[in-house]
C-alpha positions in Angstrom: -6.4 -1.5 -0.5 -4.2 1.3 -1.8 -3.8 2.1 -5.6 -0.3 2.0 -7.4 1.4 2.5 -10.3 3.5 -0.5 -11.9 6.9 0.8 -13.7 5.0 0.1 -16.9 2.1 2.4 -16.1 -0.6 0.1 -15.5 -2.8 1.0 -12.2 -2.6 -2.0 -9.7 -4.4 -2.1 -6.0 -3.1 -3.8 -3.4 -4.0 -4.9 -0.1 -2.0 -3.5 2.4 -2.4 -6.6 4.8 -0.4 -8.2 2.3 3.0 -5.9 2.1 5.7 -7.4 4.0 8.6 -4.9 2.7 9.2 -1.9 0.8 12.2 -0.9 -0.6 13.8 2.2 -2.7 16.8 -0.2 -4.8 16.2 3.3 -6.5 13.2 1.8 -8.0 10.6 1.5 -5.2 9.9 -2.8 -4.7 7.0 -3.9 -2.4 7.5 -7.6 -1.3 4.1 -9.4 0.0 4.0 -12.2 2.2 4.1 -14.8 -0.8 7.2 -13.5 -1.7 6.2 -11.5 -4.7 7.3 -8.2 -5.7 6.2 -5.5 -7.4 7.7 -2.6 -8.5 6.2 0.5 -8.7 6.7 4.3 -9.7 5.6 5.5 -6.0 7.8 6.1 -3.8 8.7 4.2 -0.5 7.0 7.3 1.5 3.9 7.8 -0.6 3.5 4.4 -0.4 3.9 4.7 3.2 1.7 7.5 3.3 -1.1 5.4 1.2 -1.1 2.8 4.2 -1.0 5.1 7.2 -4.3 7.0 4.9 -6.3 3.6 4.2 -5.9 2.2 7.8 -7.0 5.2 9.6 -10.3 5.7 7.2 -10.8 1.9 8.0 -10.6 2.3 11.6 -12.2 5.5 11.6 -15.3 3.6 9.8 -14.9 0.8 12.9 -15.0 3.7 15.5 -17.9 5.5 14.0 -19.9 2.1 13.7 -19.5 1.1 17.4 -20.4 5.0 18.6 -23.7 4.6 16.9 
């Protein structure tokens, strides 16, 4: 799960395996699967960054497991 902001300020997490899209419209709007959006005051690379960050640490916690 990664940590947002919503435009409002309110802190939302979200789980990445559920982000279909995201889109700077300027505003930066992540569509899930469902179809719902949120927008949020990241921007599309931060949030991109946020991903790329919490799947690594996941699968570096996978890796380390096995090796053990």
């Amino acid at each position: 799960m990664i940590e947002v902001t919503k435009i409002n300020g309110t802190k939302l997490l979200l789980n990445t395996n559920l982000i279909e899209t995201v889109e700077e419209t300027p505003d930066t709007v992540i569509t899930l699967t469902d179809g719902k959006k949120v927008i949020v005051k990241e921007s599309r690379h931060e949030v991109k960054n946020l991903v790329k960050l919490t799947r690594q640490e996941y699968f570096r916690g996978i890796l380390n497991t096995e090796t053990e």
